[in-house]
The first five atom37 places (N, CA, C, CB, O) and aatype in JSON, in Angstrom:
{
  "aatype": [20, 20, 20, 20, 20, 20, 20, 20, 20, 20, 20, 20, 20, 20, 20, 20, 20, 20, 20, 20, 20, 20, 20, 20, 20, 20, 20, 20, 20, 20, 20, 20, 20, 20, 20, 20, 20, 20, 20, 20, 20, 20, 20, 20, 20, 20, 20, 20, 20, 20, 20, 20, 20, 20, 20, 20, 20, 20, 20, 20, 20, 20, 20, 20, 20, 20, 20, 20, 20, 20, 20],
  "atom_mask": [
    [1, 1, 1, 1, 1],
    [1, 1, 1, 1, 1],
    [1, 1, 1, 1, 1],
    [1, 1, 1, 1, 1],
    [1, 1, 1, 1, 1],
    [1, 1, 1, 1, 1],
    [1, 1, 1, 1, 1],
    [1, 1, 1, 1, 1],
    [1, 1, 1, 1, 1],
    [1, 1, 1, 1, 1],
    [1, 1, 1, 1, 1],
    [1, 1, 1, 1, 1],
    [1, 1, 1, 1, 1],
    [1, 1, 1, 1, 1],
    [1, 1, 1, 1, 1],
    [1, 1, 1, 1, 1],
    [1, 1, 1, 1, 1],
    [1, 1, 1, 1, 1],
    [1, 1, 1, 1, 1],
    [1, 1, 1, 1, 1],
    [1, 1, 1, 1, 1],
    [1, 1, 1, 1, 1],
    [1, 1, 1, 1, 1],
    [1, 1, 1, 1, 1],
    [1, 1, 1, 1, 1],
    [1, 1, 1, 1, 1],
    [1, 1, 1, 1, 1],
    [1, 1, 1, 1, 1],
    [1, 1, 1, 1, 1],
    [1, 1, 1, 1, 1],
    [1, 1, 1, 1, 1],
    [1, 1, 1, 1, 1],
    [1, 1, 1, 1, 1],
    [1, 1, 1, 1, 1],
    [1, 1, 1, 1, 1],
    [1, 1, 1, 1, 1],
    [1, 1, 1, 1, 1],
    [1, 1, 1, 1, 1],
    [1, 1, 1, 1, 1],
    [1, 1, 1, 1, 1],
    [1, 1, 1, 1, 1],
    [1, 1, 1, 1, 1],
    [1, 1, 1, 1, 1],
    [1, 1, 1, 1, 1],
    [1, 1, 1, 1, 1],
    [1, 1, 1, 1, 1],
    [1, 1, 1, 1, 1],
    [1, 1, 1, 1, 1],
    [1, 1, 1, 1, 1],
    [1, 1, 1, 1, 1],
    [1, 1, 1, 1, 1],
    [1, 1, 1, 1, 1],
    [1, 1, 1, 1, 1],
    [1, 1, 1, 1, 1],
    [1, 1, 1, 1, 1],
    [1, 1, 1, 1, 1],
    [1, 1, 1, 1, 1],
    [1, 1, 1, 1, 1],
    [1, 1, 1, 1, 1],
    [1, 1, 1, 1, 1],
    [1, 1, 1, 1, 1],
    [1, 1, 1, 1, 1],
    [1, 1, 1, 1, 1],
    [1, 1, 1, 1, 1],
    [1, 1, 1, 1, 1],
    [1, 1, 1, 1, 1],
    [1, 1, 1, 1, 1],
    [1, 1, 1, 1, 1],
    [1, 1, 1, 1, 1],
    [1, 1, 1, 1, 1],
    [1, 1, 1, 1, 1]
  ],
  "atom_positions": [
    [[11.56, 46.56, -17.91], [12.08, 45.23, -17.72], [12.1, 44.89, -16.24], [13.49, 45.12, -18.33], [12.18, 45.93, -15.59]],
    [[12.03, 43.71, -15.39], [11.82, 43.05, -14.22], [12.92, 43.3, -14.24], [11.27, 41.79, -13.93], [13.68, 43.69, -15.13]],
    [[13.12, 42.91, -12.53], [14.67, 42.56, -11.89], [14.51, 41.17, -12.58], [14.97, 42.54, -9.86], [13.42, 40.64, -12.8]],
    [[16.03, 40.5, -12.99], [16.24, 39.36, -12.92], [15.92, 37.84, -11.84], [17.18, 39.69, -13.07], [15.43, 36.71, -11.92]],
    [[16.53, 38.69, -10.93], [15.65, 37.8, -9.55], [14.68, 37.69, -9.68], [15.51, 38.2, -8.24], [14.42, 36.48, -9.68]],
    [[13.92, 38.21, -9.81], [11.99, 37.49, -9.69], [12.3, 36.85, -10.98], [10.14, 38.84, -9.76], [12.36, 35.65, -10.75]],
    [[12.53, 37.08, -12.28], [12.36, 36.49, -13.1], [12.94, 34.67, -12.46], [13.05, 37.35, -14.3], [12.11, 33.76, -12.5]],
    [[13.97, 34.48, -12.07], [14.69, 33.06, -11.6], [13.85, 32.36, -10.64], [16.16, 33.27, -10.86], [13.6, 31.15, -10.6]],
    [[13.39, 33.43, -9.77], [12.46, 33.25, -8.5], [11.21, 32.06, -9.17], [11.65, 35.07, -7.95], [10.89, 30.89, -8.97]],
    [[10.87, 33.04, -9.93], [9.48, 32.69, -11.19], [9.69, 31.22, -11.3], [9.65, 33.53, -13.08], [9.05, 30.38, -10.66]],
    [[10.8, 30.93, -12.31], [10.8, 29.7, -13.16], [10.88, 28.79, -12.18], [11.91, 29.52, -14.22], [10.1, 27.84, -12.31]],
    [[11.92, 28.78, -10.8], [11.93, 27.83, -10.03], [11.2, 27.8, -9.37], [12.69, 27.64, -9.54], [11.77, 27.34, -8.38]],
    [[10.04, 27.98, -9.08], [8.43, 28.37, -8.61], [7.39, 27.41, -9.33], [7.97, 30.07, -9.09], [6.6, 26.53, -8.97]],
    [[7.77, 28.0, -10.5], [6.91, 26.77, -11.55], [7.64, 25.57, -12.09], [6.37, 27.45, -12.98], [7.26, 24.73, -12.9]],
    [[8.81, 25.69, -11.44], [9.6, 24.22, -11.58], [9.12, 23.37, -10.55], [11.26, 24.29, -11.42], [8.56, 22.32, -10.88]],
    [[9.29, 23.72, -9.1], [8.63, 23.28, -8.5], [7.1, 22.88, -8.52], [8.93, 23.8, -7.9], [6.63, 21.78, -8.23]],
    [[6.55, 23.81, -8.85], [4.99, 23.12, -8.76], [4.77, 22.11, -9.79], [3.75, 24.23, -8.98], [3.92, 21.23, -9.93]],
    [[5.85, 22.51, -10.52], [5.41, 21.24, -11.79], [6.04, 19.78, -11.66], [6.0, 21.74, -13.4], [5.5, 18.84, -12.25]],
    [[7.05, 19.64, -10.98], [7.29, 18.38, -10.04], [6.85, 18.09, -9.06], [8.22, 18.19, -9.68], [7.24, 17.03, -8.59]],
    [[5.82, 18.92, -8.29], [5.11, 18.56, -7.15], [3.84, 17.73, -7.87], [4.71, 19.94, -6.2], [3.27, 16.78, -7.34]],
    [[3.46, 18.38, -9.35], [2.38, 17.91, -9.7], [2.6, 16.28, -10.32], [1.81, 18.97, -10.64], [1.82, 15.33, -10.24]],
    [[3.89, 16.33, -10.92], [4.16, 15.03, -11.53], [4.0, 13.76, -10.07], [5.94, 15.15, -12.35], [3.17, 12.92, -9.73]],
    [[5.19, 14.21, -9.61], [5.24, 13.3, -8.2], [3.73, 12.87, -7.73], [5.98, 14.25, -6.85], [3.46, 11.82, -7.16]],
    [[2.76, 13.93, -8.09], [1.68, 13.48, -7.28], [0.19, 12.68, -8.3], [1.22, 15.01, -6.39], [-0.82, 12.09, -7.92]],
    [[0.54, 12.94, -9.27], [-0.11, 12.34, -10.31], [0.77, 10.71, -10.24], [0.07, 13.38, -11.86], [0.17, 9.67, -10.48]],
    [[1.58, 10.74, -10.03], [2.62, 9.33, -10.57], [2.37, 8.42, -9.25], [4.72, 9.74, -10.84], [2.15, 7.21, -9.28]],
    [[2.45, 9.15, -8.19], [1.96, 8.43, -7.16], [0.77, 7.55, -7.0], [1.87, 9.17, -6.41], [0.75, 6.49, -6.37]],
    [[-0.46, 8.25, -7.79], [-1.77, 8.03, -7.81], [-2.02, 7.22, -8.64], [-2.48, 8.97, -7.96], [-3.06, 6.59, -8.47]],
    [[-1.12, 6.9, -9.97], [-1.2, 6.02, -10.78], [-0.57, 4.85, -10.5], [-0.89, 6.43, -11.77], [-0.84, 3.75, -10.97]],
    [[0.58, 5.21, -9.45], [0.98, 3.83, -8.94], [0.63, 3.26, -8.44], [1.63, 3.58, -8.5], [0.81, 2.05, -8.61]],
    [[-0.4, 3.97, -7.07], [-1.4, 2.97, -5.94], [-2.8, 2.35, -7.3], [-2.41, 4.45, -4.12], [-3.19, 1.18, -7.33]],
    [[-3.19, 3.18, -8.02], [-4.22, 2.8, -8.75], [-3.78, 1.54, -9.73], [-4.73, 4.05, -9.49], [-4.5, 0.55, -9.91]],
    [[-2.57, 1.7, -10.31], [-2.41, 0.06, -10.85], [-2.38, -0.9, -10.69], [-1.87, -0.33, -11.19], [-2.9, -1.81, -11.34]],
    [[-1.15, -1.02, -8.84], [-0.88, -1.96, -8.11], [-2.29, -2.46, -7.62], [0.1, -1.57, -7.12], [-2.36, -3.68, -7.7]],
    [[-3.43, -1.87, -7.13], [-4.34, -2.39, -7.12], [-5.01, -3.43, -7.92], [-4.76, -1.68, -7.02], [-5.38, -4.56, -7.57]],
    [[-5.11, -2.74, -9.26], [-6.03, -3.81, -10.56], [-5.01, -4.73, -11.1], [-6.75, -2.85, -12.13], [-5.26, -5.4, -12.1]],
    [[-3.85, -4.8, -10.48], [-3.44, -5.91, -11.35], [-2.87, -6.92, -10.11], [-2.21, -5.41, -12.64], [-2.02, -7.7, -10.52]],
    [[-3.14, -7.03, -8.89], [-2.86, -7.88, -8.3], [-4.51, -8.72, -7.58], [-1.74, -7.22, -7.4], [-5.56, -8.47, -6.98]],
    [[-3.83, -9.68, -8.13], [-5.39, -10.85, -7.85], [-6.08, -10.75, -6.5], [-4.97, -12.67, -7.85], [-5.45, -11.1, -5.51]],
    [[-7.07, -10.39, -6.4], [-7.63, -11.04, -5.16], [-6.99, -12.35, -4.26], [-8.91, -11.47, -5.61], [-6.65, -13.44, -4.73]],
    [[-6.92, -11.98, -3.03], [-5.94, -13.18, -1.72], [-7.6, -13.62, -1.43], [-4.61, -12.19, 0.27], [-8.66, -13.01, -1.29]],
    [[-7.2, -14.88, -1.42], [-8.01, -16.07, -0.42], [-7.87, -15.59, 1.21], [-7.14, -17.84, -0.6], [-7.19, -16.21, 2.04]],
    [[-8.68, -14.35, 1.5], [-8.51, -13.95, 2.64], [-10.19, -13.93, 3.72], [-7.75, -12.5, 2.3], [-11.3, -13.54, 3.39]],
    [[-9.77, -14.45, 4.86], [-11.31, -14.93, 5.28], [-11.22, -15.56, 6.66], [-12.01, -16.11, 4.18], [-10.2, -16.16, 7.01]],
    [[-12.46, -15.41, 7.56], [-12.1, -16.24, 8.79], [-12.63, -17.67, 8.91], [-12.57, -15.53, 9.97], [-13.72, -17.8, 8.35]],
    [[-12.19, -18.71, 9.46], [-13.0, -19.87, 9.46], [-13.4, -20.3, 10.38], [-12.63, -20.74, 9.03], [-12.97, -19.82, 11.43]],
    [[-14.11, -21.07, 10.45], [-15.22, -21.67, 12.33], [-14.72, -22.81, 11.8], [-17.55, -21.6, 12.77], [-14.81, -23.37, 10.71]],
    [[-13.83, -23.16, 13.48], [-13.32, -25.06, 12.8], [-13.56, -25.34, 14.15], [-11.29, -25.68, 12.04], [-13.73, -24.41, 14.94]],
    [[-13.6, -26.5, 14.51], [-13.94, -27.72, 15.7], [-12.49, -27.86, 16.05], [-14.76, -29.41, 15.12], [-11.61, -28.19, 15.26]],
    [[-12.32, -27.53, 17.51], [-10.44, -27.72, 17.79], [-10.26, -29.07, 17.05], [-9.77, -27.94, 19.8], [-9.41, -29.35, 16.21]],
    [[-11.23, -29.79, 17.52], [-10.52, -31.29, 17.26], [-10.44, -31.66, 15.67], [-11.49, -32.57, 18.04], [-10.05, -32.73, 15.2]],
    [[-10.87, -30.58, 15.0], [-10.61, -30.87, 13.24], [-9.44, -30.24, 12.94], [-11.78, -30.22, 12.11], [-8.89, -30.37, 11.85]],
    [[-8.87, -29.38, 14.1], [-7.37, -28.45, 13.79], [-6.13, -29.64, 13.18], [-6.65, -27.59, 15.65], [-4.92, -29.45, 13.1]],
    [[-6.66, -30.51, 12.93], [-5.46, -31.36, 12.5], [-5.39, -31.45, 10.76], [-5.66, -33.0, 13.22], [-4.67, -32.04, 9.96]],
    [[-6.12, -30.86, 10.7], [-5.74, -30.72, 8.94], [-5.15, -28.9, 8.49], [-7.68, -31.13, 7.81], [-4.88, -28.42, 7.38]],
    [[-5.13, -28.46, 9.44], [-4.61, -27.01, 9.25], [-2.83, -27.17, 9.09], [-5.12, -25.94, 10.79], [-2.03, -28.07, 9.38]],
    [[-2.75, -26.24, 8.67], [-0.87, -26.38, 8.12], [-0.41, -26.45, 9.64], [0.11, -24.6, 7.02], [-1.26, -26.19, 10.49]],
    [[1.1, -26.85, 10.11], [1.7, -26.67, 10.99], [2.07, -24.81, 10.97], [2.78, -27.76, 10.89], [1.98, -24.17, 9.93]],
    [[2.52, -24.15, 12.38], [2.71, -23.04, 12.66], [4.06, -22.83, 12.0], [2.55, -22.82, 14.03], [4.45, -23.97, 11.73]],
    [[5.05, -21.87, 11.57], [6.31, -21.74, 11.6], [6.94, -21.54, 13.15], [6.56, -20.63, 10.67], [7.74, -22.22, 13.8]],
    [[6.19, -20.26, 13.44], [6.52, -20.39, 14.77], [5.19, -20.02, 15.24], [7.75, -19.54, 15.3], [4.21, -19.77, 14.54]],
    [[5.32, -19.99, 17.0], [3.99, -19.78, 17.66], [3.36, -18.26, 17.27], [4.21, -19.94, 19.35], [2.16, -18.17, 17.03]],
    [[4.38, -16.85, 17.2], [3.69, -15.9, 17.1], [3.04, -15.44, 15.03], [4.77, -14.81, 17.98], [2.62, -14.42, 14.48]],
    [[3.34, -16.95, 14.56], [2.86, -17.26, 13.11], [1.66, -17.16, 13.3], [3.19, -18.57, 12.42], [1.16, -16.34, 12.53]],
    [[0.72, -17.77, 14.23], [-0.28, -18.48, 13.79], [-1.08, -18.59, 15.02], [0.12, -19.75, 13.14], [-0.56, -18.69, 16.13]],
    [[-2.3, -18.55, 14.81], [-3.64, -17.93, 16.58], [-4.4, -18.55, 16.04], [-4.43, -16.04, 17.11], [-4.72, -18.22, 14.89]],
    [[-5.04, -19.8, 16.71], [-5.95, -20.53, 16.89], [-6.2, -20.88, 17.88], [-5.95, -21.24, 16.37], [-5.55, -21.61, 18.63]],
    [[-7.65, -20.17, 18.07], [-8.23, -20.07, 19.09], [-9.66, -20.93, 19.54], [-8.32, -18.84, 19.04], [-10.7, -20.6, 18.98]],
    [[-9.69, -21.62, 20.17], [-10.75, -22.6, 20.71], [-12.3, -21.86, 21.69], [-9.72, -23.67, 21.82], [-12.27, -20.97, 22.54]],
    [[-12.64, -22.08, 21.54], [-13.98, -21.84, 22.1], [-14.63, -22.71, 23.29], [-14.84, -21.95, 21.0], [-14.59, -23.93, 23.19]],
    [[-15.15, -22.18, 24.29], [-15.87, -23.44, 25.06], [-16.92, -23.96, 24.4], [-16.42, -23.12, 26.41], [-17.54, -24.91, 24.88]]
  ]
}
């Protein structure tokens, strides 16, 4: 028969690895869902004429929003 200790040693050994494995499976399924179920963003750069900047939304504040002019 084993010492008892290793036997305890044992189980909380494979207790651990077996919540290391969940945690890390659950993780992976969480980044992998949040992905496919959130829609594609209207995300993109645009070439505008300063002087057409007047149909763009107002800023909230200045460090909101960078529009930048060109010579």
């Amino acid at each position: 028969m084993g010492i008892p200790g290793e036997r305890r040693r044992t189980v909380w050994r494979l207790a651990a690895i077996v919540w290391v494995l969940a945690v890390a499976v659950a993780g992976g399924l969480t980044l992998w869902m949040q992905d496919s179920t959130e829609p594609p963003g209207p995300y993109g750069w645009e070439r505008t004429d300063p002087g057409d900047a007047q149909h763009l939304p107002p800023c909230p504040t200045p460090r909101a929003c960078a529009y930048v002019t060109s010579p």
